[in-house]
The first five atom37 places (N, CA, C, CB, O) and aatype in JSON, in Angstrom:
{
  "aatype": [20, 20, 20, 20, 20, 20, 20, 20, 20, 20, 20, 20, 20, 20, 20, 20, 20, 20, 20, 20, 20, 20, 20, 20, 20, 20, 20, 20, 20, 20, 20, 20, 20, 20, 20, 20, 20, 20, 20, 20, 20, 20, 20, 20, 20, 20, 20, 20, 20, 20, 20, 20, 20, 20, 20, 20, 20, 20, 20, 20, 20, 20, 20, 20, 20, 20, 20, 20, 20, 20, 20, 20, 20, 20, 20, 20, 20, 20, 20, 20, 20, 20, 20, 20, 20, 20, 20, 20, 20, 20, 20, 20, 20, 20, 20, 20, 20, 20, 20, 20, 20, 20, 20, 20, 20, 20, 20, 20, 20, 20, 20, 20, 20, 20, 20, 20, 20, 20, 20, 20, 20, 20, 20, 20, 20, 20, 20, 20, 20, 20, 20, 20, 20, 20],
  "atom_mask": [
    [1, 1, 1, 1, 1],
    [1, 1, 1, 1, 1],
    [1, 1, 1, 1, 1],
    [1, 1, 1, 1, 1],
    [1, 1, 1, 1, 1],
    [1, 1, 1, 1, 1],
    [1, 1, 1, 1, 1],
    [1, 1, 1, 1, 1],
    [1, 1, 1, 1, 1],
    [1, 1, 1, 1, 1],
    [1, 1, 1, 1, 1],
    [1, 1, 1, 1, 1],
    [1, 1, 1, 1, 1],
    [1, 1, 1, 1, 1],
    [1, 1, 1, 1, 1],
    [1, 1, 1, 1, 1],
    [1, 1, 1, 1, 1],
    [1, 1, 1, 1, 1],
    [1, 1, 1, 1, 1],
    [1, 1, 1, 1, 1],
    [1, 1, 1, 1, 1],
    [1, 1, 1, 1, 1],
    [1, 1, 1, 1, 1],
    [1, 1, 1, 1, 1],
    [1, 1, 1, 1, 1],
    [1, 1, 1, 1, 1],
    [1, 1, 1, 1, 1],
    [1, 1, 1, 1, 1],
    [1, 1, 1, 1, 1],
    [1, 1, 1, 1, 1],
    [1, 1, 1, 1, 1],
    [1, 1, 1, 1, 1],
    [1, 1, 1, 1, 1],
    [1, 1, 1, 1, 1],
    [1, 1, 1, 1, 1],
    [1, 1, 1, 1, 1],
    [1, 1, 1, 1, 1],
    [1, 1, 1, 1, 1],
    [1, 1, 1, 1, 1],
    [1, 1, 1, 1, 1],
    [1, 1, 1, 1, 1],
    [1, 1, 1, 1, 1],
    [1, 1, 1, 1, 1],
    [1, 1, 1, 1, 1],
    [1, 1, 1, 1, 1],
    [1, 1, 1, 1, 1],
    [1, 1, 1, 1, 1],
    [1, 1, 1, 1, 1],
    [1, 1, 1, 1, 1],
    [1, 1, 1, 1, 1],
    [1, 1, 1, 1, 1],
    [1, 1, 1, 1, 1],
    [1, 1, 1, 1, 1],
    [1, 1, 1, 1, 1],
    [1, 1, 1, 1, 1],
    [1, 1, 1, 1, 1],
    [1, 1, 1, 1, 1],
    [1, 1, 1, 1, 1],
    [1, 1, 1, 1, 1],
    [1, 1, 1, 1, 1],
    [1, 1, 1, 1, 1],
    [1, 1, 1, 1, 1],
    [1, 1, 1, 1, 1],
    [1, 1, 1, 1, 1],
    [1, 1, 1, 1, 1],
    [1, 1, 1, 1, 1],
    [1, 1, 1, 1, 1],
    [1, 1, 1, 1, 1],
    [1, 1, 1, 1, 1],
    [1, 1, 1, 1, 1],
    [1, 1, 1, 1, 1],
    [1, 1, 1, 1, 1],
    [1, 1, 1, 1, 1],
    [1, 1, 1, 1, 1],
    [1, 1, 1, 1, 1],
    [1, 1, 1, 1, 1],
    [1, 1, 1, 1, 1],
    [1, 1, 1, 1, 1],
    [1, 1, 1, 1, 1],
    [1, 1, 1, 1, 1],
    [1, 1, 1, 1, 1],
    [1, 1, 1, 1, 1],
    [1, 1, 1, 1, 1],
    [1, 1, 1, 1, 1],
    [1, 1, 1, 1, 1],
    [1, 1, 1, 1, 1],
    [1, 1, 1, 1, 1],
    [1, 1, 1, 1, 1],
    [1, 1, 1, 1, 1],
    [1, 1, 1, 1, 1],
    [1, 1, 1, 1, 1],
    [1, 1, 1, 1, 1],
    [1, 1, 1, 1, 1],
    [1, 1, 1, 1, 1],
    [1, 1, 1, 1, 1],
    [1, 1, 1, 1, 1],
    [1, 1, 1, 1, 1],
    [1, 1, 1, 1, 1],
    [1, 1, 1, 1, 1],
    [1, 1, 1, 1, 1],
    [1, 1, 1, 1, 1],
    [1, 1, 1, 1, 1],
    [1, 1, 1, 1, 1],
    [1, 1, 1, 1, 1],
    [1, 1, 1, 1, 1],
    [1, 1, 1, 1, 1],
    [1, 1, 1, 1, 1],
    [1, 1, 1, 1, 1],
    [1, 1, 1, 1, 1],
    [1, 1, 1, 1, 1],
    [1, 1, 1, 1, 1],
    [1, 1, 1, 1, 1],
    [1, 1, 1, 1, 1],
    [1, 1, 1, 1, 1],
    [1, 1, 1, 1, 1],
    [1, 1, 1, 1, 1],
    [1, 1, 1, 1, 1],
    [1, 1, 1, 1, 1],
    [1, 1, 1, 1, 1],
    [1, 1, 1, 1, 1],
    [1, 1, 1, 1, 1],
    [1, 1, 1, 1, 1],
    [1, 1, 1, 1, 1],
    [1, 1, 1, 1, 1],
    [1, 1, 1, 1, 1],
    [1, 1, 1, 1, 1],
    [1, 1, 1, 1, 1],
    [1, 1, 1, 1, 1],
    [1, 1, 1, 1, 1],
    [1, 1, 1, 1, 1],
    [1, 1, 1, 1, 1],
    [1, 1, 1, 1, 1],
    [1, 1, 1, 1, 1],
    [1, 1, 1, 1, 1]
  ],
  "atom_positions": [
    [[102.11, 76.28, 113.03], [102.45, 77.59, 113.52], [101.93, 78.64, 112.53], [103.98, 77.72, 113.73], [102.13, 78.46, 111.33]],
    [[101.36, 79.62, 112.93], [100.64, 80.94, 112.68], [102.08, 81.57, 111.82], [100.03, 81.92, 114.37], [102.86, 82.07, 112.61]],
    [[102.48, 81.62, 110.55], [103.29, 82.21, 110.08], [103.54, 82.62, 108.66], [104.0, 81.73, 110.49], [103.16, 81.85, 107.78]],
    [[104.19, 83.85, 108.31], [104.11, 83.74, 106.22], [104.2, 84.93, 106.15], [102.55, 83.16, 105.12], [103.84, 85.73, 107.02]],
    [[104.72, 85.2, 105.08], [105.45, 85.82, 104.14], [104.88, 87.05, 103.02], [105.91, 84.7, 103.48], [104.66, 86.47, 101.95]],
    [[104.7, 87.86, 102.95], [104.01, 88.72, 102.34], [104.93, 89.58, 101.11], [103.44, 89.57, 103.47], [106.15, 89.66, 101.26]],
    [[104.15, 90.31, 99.73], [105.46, 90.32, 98.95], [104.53, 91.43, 98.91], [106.2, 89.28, 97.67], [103.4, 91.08, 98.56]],
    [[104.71, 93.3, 99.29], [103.47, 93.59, 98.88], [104.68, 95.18, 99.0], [101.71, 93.09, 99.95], [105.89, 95.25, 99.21]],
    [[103.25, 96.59, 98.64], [103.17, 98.16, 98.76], [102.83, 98.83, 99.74], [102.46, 98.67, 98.03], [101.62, 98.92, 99.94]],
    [[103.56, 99.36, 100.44], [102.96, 100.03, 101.05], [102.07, 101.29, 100.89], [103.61, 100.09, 101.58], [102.49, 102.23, 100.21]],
    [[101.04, 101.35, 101.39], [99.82, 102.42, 100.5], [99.72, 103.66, 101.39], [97.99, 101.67, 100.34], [99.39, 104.75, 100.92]],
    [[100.08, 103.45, 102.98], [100.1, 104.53, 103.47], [101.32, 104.64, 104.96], [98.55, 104.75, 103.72], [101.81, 103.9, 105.81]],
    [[101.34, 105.77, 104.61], [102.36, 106.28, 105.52], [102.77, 105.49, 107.25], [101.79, 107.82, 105.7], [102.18, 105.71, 108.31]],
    [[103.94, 104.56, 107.02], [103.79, 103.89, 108.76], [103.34, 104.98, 109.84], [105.46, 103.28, 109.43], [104.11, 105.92, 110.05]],
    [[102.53, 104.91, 110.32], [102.18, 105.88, 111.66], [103.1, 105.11, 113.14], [100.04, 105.83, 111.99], [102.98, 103.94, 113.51]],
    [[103.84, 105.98, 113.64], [104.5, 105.31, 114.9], [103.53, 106.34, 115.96], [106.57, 105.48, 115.03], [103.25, 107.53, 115.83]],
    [[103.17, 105.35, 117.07], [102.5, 105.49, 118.19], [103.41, 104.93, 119.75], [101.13, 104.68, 117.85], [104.4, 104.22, 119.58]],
    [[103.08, 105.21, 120.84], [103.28, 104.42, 121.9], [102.0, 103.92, 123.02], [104.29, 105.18, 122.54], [101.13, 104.74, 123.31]],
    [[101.99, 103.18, 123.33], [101.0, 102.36, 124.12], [101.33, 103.46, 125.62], [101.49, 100.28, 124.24], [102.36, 103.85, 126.17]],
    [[99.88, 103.67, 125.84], [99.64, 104.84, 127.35], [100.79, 104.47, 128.2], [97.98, 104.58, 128.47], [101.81, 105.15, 128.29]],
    [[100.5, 103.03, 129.03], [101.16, 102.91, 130.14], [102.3, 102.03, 129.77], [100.33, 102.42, 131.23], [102.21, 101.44, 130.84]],
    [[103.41, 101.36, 129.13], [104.2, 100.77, 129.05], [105.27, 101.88, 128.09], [103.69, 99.44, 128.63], [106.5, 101.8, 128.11]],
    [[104.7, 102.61, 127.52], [105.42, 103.75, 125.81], [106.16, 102.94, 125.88], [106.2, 105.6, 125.63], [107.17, 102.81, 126.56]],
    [[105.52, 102.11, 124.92], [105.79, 101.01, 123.96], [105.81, 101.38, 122.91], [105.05, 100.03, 123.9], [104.77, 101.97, 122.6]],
    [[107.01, 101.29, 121.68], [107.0, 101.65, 120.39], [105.92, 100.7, 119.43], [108.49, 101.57, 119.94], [105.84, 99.48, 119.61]],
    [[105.24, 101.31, 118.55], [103.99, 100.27, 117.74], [103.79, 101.34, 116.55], [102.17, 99.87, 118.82], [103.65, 102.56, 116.49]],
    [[103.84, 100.68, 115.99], [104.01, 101.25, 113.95], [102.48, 100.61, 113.31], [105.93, 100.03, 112.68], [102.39, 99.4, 113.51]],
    [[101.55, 101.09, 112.75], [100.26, 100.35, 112.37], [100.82, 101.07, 110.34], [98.19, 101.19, 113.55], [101.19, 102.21, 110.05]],
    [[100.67, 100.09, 109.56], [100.62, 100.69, 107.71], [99.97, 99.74, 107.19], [102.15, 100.86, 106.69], [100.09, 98.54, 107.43]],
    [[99.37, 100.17, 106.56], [98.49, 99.64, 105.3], [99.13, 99.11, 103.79], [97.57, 100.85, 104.94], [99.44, 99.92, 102.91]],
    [[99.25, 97.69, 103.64], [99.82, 97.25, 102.69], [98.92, 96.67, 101.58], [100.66, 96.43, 103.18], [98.07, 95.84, 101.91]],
    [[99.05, 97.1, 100.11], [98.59, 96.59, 99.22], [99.84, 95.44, 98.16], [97.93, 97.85, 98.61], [101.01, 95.58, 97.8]],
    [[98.52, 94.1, 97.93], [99.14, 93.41, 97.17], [98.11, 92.63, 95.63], [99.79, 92.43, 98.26], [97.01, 92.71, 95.08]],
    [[99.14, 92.06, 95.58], [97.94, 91.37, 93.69], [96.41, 90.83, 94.81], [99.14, 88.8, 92.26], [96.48, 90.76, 96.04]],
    [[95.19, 90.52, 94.01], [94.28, 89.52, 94.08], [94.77, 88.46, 93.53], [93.13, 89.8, 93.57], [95.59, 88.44, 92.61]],
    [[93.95, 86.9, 94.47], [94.61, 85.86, 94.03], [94.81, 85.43, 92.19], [93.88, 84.85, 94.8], [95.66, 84.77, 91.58]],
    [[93.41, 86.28, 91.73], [93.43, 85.75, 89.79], [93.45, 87.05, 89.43], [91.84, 84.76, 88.85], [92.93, 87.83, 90.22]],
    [[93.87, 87.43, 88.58], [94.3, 88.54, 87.53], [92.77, 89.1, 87.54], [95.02, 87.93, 85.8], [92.72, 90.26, 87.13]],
    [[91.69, 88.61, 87.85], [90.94, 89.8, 87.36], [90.39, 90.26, 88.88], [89.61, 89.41, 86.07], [89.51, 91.11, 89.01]],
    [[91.07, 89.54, 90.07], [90.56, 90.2, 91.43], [91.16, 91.68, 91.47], [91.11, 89.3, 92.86], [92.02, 92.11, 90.7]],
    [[90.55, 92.38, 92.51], [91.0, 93.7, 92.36], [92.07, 93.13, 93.92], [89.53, 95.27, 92.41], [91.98, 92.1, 94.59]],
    [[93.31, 94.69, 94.08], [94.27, 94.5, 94.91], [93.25, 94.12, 96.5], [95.35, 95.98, 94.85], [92.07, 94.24, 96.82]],
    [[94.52, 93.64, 97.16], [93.74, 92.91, 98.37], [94.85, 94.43, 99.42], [94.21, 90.41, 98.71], [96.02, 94.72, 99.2]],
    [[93.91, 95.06, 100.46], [94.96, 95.72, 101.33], [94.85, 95.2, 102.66], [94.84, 97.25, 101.37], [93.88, 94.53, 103.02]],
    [[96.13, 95.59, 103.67], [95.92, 94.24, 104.99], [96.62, 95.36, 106.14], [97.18, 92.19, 104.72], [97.83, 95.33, 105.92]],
    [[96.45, 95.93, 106.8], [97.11, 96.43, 108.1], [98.23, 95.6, 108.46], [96.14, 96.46, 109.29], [98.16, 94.38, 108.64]],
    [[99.45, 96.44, 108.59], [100.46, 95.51, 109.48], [100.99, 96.43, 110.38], [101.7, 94.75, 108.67], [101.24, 97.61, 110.15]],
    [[101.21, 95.64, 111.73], [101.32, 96.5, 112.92], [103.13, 96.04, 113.18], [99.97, 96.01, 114.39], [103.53, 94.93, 112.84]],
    [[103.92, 96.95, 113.72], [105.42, 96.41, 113.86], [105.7, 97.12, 116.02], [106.85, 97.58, 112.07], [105.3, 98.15, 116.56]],
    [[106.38, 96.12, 116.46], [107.02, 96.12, 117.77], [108.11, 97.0, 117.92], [107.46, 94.87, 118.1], [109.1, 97.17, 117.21]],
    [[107.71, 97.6, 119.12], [109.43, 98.16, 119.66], [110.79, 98.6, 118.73], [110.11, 96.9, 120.48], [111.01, 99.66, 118.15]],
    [[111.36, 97.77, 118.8], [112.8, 98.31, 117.61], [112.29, 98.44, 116.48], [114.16, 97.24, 117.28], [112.61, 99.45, 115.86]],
    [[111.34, 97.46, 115.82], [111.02, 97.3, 114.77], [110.36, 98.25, 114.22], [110.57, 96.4, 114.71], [110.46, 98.71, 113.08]],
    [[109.29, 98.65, 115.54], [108.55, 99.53, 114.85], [109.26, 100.76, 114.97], [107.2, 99.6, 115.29], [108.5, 101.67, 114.66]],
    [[110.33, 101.15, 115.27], [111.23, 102.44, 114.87], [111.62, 102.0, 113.56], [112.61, 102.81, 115.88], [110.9, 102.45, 112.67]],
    [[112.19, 101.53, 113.33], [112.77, 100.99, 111.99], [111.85, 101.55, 110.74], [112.76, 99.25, 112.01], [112.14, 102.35, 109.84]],
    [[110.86, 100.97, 110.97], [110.43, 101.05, 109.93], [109.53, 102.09, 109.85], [110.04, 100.02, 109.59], [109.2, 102.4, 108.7]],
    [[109.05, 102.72, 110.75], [108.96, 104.71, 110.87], [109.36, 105.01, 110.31], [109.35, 105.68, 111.73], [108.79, 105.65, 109.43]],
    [[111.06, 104.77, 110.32], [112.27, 105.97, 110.3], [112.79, 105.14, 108.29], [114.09, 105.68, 112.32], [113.4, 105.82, 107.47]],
    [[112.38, 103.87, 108.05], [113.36, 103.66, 106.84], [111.78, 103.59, 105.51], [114.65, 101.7, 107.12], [111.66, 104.18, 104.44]],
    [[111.14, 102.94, 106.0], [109.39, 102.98, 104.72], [108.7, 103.76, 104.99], [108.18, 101.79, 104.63], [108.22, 104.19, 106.04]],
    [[108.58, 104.14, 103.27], [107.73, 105.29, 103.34], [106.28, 104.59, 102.62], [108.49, 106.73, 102.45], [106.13, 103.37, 102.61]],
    [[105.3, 105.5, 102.04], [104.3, 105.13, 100.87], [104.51, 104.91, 99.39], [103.45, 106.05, 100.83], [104.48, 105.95, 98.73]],
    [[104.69, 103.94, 98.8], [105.21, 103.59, 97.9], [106.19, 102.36, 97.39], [105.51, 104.42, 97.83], [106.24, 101.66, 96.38]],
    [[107.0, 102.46, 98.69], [108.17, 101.16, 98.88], [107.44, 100.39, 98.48], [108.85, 100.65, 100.29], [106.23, 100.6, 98.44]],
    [[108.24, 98.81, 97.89], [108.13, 97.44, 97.76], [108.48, 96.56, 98.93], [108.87, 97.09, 96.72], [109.71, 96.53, 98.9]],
    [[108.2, 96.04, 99.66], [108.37, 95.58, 101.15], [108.42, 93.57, 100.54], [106.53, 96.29, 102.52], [108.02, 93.06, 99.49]],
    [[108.98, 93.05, 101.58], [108.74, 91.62, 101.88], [108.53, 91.27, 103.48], [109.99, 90.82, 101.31], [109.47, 91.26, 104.28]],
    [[107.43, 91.03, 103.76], [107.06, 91.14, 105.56], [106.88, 89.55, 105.45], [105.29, 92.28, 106.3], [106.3, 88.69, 104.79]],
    [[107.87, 89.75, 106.71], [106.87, 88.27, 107.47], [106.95, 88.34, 108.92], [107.55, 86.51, 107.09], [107.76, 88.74, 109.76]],
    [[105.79, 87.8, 108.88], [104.91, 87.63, 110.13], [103.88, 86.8, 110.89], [104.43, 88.33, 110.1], [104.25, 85.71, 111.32]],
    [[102.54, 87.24, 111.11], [101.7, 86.46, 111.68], [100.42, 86.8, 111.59], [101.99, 86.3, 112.82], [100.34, 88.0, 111.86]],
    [[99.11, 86.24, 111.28], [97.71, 86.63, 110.76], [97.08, 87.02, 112.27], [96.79, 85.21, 109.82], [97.51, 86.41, 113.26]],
    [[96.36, 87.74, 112.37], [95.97, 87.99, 113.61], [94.12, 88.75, 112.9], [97.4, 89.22, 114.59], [93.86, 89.7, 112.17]],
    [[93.21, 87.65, 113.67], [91.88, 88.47, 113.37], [91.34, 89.01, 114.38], [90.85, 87.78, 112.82], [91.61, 88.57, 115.5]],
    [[90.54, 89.99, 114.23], [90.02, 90.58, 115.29], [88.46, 90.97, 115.04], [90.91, 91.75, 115.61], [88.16, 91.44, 113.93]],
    [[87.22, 90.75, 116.26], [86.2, 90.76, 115.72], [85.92, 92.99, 116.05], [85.07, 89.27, 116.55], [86.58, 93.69, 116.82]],
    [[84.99, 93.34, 115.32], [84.88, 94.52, 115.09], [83.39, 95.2, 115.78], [85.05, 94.59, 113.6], [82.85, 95.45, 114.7]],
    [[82.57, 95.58, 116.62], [81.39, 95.92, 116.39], [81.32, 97.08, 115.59], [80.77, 96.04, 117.48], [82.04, 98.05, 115.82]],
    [[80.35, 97.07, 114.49], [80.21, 97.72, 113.59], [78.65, 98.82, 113.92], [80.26, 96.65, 112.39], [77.59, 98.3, 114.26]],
    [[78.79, 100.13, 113.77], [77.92, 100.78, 114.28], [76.51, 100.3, 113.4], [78.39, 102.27, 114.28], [75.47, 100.47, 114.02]],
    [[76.42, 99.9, 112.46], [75.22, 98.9, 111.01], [74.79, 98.21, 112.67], [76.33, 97.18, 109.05], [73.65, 98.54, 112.99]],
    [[75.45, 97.4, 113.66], [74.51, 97.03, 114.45], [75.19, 95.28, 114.18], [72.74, 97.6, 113.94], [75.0, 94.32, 114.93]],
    [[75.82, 95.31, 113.16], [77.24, 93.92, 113.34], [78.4, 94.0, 113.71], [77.72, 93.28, 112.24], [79.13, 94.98, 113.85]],
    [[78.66, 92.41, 113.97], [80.25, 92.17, 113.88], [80.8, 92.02, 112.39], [80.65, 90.75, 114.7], [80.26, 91.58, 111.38]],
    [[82.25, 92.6, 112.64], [82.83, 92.08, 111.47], [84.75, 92.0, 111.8], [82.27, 93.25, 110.07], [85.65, 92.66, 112.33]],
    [[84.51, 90.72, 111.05], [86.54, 90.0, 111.13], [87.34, 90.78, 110.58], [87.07, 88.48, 110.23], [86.82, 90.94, 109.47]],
    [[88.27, 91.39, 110.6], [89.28, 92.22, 110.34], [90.45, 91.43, 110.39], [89.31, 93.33, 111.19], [90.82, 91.07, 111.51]],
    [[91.12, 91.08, 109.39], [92.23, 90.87, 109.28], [93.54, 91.82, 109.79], [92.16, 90.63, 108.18], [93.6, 93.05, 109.84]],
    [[94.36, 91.01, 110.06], [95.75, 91.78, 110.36], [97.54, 91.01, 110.39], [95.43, 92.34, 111.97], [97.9, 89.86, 110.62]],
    [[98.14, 91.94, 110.13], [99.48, 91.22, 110.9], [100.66, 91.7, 111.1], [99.9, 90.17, 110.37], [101.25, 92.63, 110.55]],
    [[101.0, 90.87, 112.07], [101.89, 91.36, 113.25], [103.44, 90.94, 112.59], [101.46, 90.46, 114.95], [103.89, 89.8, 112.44]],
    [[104.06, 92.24, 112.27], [105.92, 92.18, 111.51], [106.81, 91.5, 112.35], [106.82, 93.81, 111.33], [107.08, 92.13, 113.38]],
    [[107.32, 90.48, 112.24], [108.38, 90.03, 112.53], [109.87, 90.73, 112.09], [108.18, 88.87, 112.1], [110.76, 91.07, 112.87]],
    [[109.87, 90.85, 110.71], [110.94, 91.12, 109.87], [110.06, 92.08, 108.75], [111.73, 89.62, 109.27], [108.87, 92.05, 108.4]],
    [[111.43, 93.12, 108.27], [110.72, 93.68, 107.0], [111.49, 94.21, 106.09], [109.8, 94.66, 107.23], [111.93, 95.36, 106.15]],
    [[111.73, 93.29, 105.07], [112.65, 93.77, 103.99], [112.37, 94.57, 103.27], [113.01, 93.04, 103.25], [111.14, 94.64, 103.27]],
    [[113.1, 95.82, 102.08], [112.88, 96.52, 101.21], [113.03, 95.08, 99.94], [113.91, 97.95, 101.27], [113.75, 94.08, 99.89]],
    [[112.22, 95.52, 99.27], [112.05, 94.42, 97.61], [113.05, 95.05, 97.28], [110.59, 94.46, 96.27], [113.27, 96.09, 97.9]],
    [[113.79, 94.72, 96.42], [114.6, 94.93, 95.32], [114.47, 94.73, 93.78], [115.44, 94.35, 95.61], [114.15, 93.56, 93.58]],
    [[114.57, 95.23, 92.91], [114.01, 94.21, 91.8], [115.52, 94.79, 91.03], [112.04, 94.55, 90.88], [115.93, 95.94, 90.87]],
    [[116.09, 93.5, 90.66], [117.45, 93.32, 90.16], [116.79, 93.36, 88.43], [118.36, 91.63, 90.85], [115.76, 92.93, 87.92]],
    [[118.38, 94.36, 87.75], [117.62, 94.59, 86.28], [117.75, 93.31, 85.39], [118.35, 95.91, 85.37], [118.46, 92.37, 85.74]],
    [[117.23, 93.31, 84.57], [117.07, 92.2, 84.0], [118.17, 92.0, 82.85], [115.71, 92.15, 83.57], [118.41, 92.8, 81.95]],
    [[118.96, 90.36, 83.15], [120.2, 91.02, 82.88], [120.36, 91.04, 80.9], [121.58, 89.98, 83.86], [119.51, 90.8, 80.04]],
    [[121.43, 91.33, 80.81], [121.74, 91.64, 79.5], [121.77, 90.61, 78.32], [122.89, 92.18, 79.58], [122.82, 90.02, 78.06]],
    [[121.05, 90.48, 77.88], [121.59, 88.76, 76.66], [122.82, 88.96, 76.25], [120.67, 88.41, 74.89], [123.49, 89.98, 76.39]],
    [[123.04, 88.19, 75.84], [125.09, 88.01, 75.42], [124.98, 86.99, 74.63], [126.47, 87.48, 76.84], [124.72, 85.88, 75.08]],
    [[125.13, 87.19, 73.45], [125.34, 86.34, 72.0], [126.48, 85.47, 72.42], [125.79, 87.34, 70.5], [127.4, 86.0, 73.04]],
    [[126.52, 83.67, 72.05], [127.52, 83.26, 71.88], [127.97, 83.55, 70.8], [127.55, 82.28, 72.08], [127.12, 84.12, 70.12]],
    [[129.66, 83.35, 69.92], [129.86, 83.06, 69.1], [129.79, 82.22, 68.55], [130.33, 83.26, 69.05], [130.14, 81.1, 68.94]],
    [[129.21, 82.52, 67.24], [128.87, 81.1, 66.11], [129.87, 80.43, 65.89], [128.4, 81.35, 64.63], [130.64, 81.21, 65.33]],
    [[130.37, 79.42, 65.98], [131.51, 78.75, 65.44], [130.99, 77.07, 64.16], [132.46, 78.26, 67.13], [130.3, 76.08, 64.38]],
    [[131.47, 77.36, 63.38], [131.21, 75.67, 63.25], [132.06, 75.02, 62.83], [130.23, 75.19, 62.46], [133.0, 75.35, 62.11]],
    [[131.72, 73.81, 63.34], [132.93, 72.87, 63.57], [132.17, 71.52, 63.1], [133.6, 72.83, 65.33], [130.97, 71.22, 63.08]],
    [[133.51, 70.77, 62.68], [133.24, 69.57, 61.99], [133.7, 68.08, 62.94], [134.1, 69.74, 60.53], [133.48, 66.88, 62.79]],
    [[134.45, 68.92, 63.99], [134.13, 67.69, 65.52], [132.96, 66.96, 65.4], [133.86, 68.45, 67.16], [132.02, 67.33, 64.7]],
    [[132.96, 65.7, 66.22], [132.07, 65.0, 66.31], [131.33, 65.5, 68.0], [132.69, 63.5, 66.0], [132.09, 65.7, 68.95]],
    [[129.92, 65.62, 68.13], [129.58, 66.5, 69.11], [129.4, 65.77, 69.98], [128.63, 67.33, 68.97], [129.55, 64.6, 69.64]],
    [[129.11, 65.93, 71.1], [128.51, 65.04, 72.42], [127.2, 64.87, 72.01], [128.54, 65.79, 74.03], [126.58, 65.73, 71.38]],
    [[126.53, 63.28, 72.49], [125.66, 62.49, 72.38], [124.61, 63.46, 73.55], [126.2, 60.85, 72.65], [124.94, 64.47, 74.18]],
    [[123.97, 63.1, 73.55], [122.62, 63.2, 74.38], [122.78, 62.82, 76.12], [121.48, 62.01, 73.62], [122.19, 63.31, 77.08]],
    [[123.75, 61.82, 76.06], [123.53, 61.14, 77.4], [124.76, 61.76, 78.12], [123.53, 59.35, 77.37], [124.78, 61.89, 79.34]],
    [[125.75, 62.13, 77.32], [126.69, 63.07, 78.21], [126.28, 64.16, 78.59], [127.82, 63.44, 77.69], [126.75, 64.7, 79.6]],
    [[125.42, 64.66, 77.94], [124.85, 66.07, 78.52], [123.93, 66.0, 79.86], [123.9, 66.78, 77.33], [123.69, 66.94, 80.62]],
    [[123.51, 64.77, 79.96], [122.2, 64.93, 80.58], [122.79, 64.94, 82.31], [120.98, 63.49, 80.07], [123.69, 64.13, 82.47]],
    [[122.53, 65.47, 83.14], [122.57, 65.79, 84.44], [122.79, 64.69, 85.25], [121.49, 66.41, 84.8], [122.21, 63.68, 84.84]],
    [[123.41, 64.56, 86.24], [123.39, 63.65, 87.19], [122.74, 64.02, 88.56], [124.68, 63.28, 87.34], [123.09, 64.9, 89.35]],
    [[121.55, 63.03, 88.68], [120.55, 63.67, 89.58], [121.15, 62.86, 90.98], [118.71, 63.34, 89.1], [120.52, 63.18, 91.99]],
    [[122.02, 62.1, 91.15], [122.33, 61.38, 92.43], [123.05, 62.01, 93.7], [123.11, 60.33, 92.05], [123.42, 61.38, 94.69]],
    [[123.19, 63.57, 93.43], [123.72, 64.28, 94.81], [122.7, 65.13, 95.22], [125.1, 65.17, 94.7], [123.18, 66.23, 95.48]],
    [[120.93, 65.08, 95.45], [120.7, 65.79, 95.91], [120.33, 65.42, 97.04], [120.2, 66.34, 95.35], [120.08, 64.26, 97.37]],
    [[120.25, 66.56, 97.85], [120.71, 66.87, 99.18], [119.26, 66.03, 99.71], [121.0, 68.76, 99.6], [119.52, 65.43, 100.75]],
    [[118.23, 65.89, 99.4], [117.09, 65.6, 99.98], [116.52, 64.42, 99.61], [116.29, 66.51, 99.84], [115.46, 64.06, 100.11]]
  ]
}
């Protein structure tokens, strides 16, 4: 199945439109995210949003937000006035979260204590791997 997850910026303003004969709600924005290796430059991708959705996200993202989309890849061929075709990527919002980025939390010193107890061995510490679920 045609599906995945996107962690990206939005770079320009959602435009909300309606389709001539159905006025159908349809949202088209331009999202930027990393290149796959640190020295690619950002990759940007059109994402188009439906009906409720695409009110939503009219009315709540702007340019700038941190988004998490998922959706669906959709290519489309282009005639190009050069006298070619060319593939255009796209995709179609299912869902669209605002990112959050939670602060990073606070270190917290234990207290030093020392003690002349005899400590736990190695093998009491070590984990018991026999309840996982899979």
């Amino acid at each position: 199945m045609n599906n995945f997850t996107l962690s990206a910026e939005i770079v320009q303003e959602p435009q909300l439109r309606y389709t001539s004969e159905t006025q159908i709600p349809v949202t088209e924005m331009m999202v930027q995210f990393p290149g796959g290796r640190d020295t690619d430059p950002p990759s940007r991708l059109k994402v188009v949003a439906w009906r409720d959705l695409a009110q939503a996200v009219q009315e709540k993202y702007h340019t700038g937000d941190q988004v998490i989309l998922e959706g669906r890849l959709t290519m489309s061929t282009v005639d190009r006035p050069e006298g070619f075709k060319e593939k255009q990527a796209a995709m179609t919002a299912y869902r669209v979260h605002r990112a959050t980025l939670s602060p990073a939390p606070t270190p917290v010193s234990a207290p030093v204590t020392t003690s002349t107890a005899s400590t736990a061995t190695d093998t009491d510490a070590d984990p018991s791997f026999d309840d996982i679920p899979f």
